[in-house]
mmCIF file of the protein (N, C-alpha, C, O) and its ligand, coordinates in Angstrom:
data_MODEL
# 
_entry.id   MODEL 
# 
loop_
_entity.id 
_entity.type 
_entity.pdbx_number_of_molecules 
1 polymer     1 
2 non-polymer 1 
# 
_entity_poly.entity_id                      1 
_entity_poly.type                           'polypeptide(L)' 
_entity_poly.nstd_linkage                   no 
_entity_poly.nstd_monomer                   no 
_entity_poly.pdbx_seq_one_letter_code       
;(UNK)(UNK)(UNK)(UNK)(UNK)(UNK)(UNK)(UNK)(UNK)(UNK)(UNK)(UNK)(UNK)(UNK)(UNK)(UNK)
(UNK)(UNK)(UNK)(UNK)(UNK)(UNK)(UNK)(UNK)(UNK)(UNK)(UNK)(UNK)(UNK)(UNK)(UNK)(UNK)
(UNK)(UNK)(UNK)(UNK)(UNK)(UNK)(UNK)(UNK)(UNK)(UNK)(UNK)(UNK)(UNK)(UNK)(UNK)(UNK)
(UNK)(UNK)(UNK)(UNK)
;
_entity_poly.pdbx_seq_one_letter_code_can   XXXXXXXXXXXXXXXXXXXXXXXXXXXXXXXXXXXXXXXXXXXXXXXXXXXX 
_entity_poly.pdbx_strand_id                 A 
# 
loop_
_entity_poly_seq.entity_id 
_entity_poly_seq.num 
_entity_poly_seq.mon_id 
_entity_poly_seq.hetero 
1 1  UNK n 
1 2  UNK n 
1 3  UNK n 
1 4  UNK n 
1 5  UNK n 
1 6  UNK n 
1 7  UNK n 
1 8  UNK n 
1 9  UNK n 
1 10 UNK n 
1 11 UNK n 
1 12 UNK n 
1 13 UNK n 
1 14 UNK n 
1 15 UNK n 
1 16 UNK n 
1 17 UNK n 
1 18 UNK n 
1 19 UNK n 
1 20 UNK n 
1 21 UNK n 
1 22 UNK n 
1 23 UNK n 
1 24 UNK n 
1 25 UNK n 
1 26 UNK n 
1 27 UNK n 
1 28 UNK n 
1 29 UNK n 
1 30 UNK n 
1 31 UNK n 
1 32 UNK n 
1 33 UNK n 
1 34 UNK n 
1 35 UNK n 
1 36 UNK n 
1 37 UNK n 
1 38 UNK n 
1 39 UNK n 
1 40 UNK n 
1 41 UNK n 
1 42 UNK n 
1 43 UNK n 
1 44 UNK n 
1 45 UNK n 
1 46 UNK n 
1 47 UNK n 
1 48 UNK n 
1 49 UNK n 
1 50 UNK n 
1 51 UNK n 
1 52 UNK n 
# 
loop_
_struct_asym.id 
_struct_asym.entity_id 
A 1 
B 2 
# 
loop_
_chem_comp.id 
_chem_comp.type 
_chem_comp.mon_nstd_flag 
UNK 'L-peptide linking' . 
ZN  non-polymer         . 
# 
_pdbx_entity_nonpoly.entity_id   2 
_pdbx_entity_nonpoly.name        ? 
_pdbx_entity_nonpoly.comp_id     ZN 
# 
_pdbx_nonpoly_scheme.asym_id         B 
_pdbx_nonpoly_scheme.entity_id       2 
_pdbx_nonpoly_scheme.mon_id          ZN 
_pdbx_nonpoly_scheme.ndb_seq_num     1 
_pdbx_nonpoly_scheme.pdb_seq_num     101 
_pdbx_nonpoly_scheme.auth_seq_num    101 
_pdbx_nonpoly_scheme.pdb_mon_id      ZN 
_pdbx_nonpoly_scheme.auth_mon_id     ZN 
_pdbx_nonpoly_scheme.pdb_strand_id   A 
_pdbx_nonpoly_scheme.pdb_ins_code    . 
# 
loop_
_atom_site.group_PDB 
_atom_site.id 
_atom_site.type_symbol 
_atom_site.label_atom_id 
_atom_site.label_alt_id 
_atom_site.label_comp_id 
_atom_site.label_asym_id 
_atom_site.label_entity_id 
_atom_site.label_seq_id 
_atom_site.pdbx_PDB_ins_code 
_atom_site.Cartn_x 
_atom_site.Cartn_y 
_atom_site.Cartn_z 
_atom_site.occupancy 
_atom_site.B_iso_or_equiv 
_atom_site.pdbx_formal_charge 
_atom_site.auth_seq_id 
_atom_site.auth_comp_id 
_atom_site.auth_asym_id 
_atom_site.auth_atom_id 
_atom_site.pdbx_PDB_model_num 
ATOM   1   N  N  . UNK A 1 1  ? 113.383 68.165 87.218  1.00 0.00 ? 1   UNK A N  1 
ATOM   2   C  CA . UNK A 1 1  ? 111.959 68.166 87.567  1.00 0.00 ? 1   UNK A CA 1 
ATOM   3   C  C  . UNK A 1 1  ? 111.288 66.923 87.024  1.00 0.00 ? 1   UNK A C  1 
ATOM   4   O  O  . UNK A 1 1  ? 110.644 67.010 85.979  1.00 0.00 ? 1   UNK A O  1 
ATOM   5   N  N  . UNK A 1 2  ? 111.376 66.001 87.540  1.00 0.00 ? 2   UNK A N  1 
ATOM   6   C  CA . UNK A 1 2  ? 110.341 64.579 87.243  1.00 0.00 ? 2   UNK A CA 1 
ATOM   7   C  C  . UNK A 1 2  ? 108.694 64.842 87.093  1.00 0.00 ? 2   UNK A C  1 
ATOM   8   O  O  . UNK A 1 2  ? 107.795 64.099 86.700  1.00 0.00 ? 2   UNK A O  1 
ATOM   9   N  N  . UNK A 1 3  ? 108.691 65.813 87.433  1.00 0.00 ? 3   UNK A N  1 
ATOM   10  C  CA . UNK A 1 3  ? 107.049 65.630 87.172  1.00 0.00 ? 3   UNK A CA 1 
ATOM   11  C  C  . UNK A 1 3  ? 106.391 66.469 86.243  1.00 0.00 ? 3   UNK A C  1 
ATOM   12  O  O  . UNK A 1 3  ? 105.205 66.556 85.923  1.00 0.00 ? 3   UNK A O  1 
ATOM   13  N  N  . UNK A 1 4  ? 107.823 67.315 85.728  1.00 0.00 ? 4   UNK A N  1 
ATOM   14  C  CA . UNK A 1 4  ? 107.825 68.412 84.312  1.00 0.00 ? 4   UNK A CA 1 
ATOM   15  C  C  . UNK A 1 4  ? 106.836 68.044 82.931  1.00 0.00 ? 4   UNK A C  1 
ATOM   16  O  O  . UNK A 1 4  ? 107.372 67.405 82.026  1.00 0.00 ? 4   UNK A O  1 
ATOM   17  N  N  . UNK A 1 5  ? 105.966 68.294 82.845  1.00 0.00 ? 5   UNK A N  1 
ATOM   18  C  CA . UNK A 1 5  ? 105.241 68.162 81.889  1.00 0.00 ? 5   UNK A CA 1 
ATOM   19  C  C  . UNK A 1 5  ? 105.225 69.077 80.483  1.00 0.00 ? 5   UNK A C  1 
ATOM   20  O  O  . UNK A 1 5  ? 105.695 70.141 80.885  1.00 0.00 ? 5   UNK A O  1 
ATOM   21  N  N  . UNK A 1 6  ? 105.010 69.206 79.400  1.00 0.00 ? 6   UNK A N  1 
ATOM   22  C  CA . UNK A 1 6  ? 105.293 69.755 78.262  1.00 0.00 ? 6   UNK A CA 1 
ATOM   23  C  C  . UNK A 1 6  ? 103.936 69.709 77.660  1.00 0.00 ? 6   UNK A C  1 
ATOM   24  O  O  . UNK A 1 6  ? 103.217 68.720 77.517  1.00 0.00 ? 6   UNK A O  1 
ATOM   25  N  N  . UNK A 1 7  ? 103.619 71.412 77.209  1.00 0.00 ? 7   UNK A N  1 
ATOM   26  C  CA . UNK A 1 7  ? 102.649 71.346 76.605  1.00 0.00 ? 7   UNK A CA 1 
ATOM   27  C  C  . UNK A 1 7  ? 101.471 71.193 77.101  1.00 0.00 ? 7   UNK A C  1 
ATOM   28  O  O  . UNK A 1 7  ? 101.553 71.106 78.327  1.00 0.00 ? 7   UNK A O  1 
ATOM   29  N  N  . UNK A 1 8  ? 100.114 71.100 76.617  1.00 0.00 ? 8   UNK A N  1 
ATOM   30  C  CA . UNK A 1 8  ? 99.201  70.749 77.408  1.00 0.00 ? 8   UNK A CA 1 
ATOM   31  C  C  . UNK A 1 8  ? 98.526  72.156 77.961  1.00 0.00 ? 8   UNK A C  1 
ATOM   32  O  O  . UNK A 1 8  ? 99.440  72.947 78.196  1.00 0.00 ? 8   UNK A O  1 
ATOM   33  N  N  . UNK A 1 9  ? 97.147  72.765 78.265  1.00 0.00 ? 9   UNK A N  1 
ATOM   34  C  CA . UNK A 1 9  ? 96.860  73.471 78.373  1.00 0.00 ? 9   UNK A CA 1 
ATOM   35  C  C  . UNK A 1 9  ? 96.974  74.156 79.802  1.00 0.00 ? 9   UNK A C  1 
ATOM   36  O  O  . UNK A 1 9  ? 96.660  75.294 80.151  1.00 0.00 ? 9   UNK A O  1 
ATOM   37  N  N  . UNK A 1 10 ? 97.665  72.828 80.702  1.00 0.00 ? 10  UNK A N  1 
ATOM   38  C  CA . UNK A 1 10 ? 97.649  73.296 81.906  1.00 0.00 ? 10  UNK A CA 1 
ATOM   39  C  C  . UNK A 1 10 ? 99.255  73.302 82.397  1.00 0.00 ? 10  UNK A C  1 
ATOM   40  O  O  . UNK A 1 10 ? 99.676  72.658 83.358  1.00 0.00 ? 10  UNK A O  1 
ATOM   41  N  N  . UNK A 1 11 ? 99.931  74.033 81.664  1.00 0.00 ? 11  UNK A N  1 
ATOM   42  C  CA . UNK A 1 11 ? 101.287 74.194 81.495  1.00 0.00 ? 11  UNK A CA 1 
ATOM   43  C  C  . UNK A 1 11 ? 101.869 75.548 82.333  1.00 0.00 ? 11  UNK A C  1 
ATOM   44  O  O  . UNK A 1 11 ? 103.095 75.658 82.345  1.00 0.00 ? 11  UNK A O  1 
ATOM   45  N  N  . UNK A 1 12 ? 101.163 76.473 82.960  1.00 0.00 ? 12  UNK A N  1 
ATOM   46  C  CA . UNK A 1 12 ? 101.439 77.610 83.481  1.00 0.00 ? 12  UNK A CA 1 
ATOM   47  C  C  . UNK A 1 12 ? 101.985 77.297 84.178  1.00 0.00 ? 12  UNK A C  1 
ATOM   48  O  O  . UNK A 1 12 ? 101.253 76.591 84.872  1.00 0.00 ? 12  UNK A O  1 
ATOM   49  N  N  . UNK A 1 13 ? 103.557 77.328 84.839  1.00 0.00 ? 13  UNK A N  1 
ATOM   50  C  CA . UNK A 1 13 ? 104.373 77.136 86.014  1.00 0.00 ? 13  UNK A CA 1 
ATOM   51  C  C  . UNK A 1 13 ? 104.080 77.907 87.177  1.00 0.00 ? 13  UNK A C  1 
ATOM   52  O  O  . UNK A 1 13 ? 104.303 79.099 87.385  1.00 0.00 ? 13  UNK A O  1 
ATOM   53  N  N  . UNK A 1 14 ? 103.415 76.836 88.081  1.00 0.00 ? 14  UNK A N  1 
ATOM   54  C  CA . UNK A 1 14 ? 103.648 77.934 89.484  1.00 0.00 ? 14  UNK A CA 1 
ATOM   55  C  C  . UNK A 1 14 ? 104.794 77.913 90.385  1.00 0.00 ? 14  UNK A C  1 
ATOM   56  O  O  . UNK A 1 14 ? 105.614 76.996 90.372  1.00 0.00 ? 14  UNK A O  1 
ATOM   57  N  N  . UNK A 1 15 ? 104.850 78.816 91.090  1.00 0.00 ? 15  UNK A N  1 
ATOM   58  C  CA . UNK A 1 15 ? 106.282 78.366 91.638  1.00 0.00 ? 15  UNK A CA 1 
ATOM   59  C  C  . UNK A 1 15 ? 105.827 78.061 93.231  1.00 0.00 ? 15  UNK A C  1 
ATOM   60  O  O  . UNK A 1 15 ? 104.955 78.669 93.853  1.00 0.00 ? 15  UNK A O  1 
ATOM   61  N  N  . UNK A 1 16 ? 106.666 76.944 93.718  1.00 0.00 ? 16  UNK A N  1 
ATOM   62  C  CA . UNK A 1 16 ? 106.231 76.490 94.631  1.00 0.00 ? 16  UNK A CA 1 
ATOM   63  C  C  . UNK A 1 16 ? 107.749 77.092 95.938  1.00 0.00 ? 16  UNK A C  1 
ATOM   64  O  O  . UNK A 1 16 ? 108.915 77.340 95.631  1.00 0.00 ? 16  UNK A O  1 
ATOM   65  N  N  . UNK A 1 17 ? 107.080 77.158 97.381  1.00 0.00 ? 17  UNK A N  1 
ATOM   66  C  CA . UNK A 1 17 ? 108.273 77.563 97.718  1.00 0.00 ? 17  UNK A CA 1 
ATOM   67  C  C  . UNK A 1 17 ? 107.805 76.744 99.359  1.00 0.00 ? 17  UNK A C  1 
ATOM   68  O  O  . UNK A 1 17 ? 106.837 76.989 100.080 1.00 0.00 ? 17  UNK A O  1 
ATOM   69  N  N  . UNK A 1 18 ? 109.220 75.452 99.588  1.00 0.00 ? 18  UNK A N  1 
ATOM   70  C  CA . UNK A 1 18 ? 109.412 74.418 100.390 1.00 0.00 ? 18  UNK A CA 1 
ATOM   71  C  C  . UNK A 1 18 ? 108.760 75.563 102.142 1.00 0.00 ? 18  UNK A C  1 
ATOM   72  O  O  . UNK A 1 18 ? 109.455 76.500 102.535 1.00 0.00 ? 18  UNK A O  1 
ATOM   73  N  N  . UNK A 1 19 ? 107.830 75.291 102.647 1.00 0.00 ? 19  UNK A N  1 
ATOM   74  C  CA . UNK A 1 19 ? 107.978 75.784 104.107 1.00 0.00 ? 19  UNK A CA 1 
ATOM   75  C  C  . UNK A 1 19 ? 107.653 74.759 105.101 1.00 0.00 ? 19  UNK A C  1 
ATOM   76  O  O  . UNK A 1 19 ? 107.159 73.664 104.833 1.00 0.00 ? 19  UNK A O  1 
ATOM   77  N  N  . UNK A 1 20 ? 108.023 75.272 106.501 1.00 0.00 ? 20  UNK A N  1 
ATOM   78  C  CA . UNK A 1 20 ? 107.537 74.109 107.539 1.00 0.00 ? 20  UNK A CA 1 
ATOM   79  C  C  . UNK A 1 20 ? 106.779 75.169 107.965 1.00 0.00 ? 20  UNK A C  1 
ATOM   80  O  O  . UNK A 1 20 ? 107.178 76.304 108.226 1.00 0.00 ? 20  UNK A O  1 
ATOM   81  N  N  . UNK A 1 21 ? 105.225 74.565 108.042 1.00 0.00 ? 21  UNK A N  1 
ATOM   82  C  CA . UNK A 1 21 ? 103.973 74.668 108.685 1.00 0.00 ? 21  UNK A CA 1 
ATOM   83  C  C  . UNK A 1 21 ? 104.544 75.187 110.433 1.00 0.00 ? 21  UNK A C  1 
ATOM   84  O  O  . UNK A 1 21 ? 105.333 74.589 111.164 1.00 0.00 ? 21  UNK A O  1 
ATOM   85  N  N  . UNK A 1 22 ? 103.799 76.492 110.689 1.00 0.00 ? 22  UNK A N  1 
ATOM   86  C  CA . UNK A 1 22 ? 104.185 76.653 111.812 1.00 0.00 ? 22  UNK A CA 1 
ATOM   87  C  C  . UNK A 1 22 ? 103.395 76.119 112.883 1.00 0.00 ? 22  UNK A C  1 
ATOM   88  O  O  . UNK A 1 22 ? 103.847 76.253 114.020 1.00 0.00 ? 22  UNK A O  1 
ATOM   89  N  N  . UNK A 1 23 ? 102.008 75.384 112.683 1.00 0.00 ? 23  UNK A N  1 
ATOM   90  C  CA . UNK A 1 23 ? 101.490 74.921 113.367 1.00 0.00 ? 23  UNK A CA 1 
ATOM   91  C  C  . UNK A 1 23 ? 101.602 73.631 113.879 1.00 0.00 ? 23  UNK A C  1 
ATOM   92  O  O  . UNK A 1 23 ? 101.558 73.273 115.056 1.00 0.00 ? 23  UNK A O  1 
ATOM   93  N  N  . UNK A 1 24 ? 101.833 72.624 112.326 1.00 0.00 ? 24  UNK A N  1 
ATOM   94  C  CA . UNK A 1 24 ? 102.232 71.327 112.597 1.00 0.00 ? 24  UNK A CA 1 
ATOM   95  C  C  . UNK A 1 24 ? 103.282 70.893 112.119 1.00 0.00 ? 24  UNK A C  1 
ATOM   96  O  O  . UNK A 1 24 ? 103.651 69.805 111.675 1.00 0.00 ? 24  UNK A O  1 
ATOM   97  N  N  . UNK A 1 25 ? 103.714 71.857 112.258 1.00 0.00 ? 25  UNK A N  1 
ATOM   98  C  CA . UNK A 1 25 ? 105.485 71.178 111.669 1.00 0.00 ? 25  UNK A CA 1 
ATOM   99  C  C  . UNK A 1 25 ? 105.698 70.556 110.538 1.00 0.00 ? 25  UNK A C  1 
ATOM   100 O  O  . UNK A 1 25 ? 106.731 69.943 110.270 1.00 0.00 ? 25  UNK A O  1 
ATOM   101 N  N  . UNK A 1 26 ? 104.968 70.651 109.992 1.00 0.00 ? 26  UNK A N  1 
ATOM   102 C  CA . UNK A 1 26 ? 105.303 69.567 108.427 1.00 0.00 ? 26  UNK A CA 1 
ATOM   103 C  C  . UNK A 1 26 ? 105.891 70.150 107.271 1.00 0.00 ? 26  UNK A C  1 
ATOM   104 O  O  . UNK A 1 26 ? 105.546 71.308 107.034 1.00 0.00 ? 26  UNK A O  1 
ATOM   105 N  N  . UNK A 1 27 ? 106.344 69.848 106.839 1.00 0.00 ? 27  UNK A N  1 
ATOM   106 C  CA . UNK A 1 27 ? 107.070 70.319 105.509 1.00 0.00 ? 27  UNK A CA 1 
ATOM   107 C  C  . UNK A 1 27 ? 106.097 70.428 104.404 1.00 0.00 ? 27  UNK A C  1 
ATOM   108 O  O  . UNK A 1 27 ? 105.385 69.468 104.112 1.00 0.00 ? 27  UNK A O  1 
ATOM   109 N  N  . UNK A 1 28 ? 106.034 71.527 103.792 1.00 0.00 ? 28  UNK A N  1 
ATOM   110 C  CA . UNK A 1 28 ? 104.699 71.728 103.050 1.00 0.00 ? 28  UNK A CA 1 
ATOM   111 C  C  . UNK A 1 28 ? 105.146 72.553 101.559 1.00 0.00 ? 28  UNK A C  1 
ATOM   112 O  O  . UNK A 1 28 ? 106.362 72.521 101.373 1.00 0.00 ? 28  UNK A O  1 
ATOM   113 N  N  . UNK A 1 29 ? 104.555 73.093 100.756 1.00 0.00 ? 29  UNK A N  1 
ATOM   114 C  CA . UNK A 1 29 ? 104.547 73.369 99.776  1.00 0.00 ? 29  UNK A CA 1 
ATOM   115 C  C  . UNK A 1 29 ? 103.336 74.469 99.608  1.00 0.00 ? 29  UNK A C  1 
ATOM   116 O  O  . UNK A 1 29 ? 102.163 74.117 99.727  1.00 0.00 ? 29  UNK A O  1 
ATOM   117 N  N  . UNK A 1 30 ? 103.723 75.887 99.310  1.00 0.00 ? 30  UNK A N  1 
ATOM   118 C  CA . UNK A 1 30 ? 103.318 76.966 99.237  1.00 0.00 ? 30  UNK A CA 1 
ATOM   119 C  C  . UNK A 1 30 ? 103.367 77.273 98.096  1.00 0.00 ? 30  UNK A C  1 
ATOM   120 O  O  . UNK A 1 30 ? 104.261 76.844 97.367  1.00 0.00 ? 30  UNK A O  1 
ATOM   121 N  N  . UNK A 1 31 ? 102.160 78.309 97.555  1.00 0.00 ? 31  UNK A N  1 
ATOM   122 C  CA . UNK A 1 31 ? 102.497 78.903 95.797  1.00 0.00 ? 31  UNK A CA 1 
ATOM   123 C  C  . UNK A 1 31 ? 102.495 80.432 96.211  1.00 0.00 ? 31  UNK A C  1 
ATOM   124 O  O  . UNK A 1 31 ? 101.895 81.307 95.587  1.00 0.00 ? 31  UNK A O  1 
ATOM   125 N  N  . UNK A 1 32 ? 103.072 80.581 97.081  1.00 0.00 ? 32  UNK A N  1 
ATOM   126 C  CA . UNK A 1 32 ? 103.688 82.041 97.451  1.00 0.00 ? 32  UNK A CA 1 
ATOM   127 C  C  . UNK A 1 32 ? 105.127 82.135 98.299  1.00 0.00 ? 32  UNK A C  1 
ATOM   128 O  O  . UNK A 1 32 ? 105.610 81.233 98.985  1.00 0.00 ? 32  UNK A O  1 
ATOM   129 N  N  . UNK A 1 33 ? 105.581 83.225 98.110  1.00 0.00 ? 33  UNK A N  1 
ATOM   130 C  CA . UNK A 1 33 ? 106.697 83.506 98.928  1.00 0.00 ? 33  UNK A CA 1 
ATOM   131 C  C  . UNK A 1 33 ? 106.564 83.552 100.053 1.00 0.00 ? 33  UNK A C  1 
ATOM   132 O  O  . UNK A 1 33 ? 105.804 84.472 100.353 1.00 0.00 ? 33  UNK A O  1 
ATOM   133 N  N  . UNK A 1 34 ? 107.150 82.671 101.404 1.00 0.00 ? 34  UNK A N  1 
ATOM   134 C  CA . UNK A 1 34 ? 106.963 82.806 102.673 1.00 0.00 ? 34  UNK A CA 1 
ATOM   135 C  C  . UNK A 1 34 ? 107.534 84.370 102.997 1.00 0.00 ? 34  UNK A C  1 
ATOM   136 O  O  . UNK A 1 34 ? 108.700 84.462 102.612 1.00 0.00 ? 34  UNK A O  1 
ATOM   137 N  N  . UNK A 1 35 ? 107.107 85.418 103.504 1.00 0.00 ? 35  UNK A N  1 
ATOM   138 C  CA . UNK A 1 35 ? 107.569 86.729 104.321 1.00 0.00 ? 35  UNK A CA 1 
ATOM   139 C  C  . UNK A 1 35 ? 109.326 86.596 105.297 1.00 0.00 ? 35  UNK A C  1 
ATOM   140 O  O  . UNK A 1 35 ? 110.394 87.206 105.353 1.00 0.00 ? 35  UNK A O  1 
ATOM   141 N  N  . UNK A 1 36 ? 108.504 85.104 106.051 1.00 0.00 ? 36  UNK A N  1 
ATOM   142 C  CA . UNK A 1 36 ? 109.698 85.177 107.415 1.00 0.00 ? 36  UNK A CA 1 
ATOM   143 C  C  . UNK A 1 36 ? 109.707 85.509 108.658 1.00 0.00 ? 36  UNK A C  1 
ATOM   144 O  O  . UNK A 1 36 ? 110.216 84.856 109.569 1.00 0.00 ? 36  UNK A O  1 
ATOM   145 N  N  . UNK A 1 37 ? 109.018 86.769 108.763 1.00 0.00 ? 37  UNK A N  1 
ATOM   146 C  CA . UNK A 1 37 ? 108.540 87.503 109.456 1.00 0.00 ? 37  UNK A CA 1 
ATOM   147 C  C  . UNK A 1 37 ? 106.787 87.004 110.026 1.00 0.00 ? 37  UNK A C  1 
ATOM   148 O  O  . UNK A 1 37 ? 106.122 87.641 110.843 1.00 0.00 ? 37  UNK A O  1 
ATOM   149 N  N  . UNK A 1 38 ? 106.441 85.977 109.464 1.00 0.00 ? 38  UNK A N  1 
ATOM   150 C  CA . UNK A 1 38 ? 105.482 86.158 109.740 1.00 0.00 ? 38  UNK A CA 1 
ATOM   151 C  C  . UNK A 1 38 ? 104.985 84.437 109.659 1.00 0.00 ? 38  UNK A C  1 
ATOM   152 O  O  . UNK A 1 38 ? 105.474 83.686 108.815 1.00 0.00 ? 38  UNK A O  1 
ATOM   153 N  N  . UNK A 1 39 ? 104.076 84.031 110.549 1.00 0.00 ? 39  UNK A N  1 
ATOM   154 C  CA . UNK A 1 39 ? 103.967 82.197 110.307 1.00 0.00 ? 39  UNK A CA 1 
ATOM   155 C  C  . UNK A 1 39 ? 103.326 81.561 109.089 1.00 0.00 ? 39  UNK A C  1 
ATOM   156 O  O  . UNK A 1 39 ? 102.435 82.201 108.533 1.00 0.00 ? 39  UNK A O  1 
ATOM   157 N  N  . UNK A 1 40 ? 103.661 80.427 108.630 1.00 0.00 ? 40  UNK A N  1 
ATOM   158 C  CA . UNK A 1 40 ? 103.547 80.415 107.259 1.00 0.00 ? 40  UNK A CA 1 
ATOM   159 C  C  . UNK A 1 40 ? 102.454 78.869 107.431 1.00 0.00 ? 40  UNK A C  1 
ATOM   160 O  O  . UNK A 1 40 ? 103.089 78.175 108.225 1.00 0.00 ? 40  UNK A O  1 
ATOM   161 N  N  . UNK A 1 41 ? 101.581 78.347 107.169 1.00 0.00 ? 41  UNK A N  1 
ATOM   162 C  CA . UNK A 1 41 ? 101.007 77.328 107.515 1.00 0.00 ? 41  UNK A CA 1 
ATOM   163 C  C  . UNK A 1 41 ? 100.271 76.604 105.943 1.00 0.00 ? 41  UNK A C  1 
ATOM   164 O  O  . UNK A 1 41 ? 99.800  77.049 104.897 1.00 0.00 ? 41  UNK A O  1 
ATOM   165 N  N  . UNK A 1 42 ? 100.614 74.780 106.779 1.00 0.00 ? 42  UNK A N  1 
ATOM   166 C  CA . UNK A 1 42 ? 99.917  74.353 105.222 1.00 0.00 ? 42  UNK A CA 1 
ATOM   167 C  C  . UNK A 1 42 ? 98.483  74.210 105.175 1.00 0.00 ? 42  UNK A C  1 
ATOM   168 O  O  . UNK A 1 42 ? 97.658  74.203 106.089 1.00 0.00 ? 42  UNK A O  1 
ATOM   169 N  N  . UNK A 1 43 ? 98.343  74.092 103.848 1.00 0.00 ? 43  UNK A N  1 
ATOM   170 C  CA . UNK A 1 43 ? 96.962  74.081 103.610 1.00 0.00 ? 43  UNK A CA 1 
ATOM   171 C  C  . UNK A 1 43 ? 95.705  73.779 104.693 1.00 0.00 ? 43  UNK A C  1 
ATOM   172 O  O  . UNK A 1 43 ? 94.762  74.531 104.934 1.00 0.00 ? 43  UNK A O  1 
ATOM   173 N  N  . UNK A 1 44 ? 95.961  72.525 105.241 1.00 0.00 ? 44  UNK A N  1 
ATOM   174 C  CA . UNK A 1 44 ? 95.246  72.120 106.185 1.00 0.00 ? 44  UNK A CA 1 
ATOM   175 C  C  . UNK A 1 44 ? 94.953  73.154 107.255 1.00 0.00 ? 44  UNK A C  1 
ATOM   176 O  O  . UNK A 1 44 ? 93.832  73.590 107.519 1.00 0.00 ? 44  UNK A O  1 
ATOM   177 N  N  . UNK A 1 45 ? 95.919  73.442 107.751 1.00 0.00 ? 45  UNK A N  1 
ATOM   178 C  CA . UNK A 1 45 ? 96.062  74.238 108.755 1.00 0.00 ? 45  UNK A CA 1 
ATOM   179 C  C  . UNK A 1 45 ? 95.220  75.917 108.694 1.00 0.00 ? 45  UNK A C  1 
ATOM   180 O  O  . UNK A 1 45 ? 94.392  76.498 109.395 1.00 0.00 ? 45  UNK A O  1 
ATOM   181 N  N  . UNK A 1 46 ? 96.059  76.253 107.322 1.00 0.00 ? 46  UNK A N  1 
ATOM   182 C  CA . UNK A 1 46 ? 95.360  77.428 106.699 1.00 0.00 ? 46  UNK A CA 1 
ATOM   183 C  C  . UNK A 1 46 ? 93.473  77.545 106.903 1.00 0.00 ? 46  UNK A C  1 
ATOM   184 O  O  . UNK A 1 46 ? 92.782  78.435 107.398 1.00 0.00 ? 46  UNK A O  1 
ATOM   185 N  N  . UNK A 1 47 ? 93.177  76.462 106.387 1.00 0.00 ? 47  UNK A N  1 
ATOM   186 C  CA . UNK A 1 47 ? 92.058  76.280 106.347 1.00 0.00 ? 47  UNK A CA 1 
ATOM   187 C  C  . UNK A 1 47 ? 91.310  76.782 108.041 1.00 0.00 ? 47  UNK A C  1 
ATOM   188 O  O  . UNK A 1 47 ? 90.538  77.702 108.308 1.00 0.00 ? 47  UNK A O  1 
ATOM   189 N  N  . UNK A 1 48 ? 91.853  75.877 108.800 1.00 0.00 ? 48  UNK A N  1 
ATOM   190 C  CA . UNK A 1 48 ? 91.736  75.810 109.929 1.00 0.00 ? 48  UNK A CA 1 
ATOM   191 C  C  . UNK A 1 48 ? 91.434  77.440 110.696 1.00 0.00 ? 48  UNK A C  1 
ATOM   192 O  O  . UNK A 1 48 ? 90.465  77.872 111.321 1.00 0.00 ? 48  UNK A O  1 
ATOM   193 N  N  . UNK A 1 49 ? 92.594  77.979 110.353 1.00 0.00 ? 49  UNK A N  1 
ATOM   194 C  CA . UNK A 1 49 ? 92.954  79.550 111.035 1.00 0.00 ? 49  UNK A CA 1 
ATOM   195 C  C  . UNK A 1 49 ? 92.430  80.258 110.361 1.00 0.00 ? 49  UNK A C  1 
ATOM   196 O  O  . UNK A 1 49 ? 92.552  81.411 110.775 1.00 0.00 ? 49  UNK A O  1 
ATOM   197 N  N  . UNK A 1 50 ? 91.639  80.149 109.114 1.00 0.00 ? 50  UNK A N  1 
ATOM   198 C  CA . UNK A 1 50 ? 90.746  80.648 107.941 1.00 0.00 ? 50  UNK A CA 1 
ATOM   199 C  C  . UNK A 1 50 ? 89.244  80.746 108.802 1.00 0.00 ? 50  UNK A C  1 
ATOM   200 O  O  . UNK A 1 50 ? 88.544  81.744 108.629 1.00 0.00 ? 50  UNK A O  1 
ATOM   201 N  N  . UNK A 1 51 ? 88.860  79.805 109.602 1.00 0.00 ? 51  UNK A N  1 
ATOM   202 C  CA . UNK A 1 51 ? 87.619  79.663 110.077 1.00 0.00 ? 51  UNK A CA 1 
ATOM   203 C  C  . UNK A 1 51 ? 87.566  80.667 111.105 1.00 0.00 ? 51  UNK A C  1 
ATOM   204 O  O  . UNK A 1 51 ? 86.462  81.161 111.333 1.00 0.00 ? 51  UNK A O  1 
ATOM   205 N  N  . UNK A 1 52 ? 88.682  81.104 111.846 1.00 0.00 ? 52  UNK A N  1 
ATOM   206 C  CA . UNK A 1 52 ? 88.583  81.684 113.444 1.00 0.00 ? 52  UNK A CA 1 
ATOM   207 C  C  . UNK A 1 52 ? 88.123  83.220 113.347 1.00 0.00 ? 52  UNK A C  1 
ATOM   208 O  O  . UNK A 1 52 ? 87.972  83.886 114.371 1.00 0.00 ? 52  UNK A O  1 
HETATM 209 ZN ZN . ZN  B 2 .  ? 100.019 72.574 109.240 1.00 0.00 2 101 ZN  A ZN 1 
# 
């Protein structure tokens, strides 16, 4: 982990889990477990389908 930091008050590990955005295809980074079952979208996107 290169970007592993030590210490520091903002040390709580989240766990991140690799998905491709089902909207725009991009390879993205989630702090939840994707289902599978169900479309998984990045942030941007989220936002987006958040408004409708
Ligand atoms: Zn997206």
């Amino acid at each position: 982990m290169p970007f592993e930091r030590r210490g520091g008050f903002n040390s709580a590990p989240r766990e991140m889990h690799k998905v491709v955005c089902s909207e725009c295809k991009q390879e993205c980074e989630v702090p939840f477990k994707p289902s599978g079952d169900r479309p998984v979208f990045c942030r941007d996107c989220f936002q987006k389908h958040k408004k409708f």
